[in-house]
C-alpha distance (Angstrom), angle and dihedral (degrees) to the residues before:
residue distance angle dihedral
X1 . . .
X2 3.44 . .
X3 4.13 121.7 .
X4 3.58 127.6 -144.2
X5 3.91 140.4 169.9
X6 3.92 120.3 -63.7
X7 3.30 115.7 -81.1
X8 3.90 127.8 -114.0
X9 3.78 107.4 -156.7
X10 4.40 84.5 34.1
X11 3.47 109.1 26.6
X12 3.81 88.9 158.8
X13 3.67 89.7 74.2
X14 4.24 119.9 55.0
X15 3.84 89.7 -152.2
X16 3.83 133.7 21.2
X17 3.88 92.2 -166.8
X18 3.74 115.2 146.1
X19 4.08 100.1 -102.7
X20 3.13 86.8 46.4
X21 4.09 107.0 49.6
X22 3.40 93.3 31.6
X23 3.48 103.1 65.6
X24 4.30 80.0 46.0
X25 3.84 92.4 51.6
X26 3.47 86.3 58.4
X27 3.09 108.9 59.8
X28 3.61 95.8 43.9
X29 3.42 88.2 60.4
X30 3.49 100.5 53.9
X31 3.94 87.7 69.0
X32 4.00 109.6 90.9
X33 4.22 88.3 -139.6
X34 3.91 83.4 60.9
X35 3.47 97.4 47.5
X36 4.07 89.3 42.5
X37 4.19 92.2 47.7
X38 3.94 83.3 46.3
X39 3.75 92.5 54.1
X40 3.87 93.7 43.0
X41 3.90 88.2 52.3
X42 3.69 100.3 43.8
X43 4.00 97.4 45.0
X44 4.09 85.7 44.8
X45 3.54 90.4 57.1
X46 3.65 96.5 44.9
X47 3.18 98.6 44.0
X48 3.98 88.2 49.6
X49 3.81 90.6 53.0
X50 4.13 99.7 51.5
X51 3.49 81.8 53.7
């Protein structure tokens, strides 16, 4: 895997390459309170740009 600088907006995570985040995204989303937040966030925004 490939390394780069830190990250500003993610500076938990050295690299936000796509073998590496994927694998991360994942699992994240394998949690219902991910997929819930996810939801809540999406339709909010949606909702907030029809309007």
């Amino acid at each position: 895997m490939r390394k780069a600088g830190r990250n500003f907006f993610f500076p938990a995570f050295a690299a936000l390459y796509y073998e590496e985040f994927w694998p991360f995204y994942v699992r994240q989303h394998s949690k219902a309170a991910t997929r819930v937040w996810h939801f809540i966030g999406t339709s909010f925004v949606m909702a907030v740009s029809s309007y």
